[in-house]
C-alpha positions, 0 to 999 in steps of 0.5 A: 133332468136332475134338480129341477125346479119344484114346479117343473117337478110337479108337472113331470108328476102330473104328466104320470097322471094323465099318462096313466088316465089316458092309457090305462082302464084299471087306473081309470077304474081306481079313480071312479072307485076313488069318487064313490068310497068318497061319496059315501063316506060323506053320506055316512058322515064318517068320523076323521079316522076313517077318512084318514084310513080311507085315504092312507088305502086309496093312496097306496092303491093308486100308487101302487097302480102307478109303479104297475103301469111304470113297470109295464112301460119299461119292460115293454120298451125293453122287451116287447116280445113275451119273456116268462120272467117279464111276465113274472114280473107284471104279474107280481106288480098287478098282485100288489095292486091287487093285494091293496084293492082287497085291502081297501074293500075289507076295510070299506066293509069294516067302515059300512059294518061301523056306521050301519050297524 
């Protein structure tokens, strides 16, 4: 499956996506989130760096999201009883989601505080 062509690439990649649209709420629910920041940031008329801000935070969330959800595949392939270190670990990866999504709202109401006040 190494060295594959670029588009085929782009598709294993879009497969994820769907994968992860299909099967997880909280990805779901980063997406819906996705729509409305980008909503009001054009309502607002925000200026280029905070779209560049914005986006930089999004990405990394919906990355981060994504590592999440690899990580609860493959450990649960591997183990699918419970295991205190498994749990461990889904629980570190959902904290980085976590730990994003709290920075991405901080920085959301910085953005509101810019332009409403």
């Amino acid at each position: 499956m190494k060295n594959q062509n670029f588009l085929k690439r782009v598709s294993f990649s879009l497969q994820g996506l769907s994968s992860a649209w299909q099967t997880e709420r909280s990805f779901r629910d980063q997406l819906v989130i996705t729509f409305l920041v980008i909503v009001a940031l054009a309502i607002l008329k925000a200026s280029a760096l905070w779209w560049a801000i914005h986006f930089l935070v999004i990405g990394a969330t919906l990355a981060a999201e994504l590592i999440n959800t690899s990580l609860e595949y493959i450990l649960d392939l591997l183990h699918p009883d419970f295991h205190p270190q498994i749990g461990r670990a889904k629980d570190c990866a959902a904290a980085a989601v976590l730990v994003l999504s709290c920075s991405a709202i901080v920085i959301f109401i910085f953005f509101l505080c810019d332009r409403l006040l």
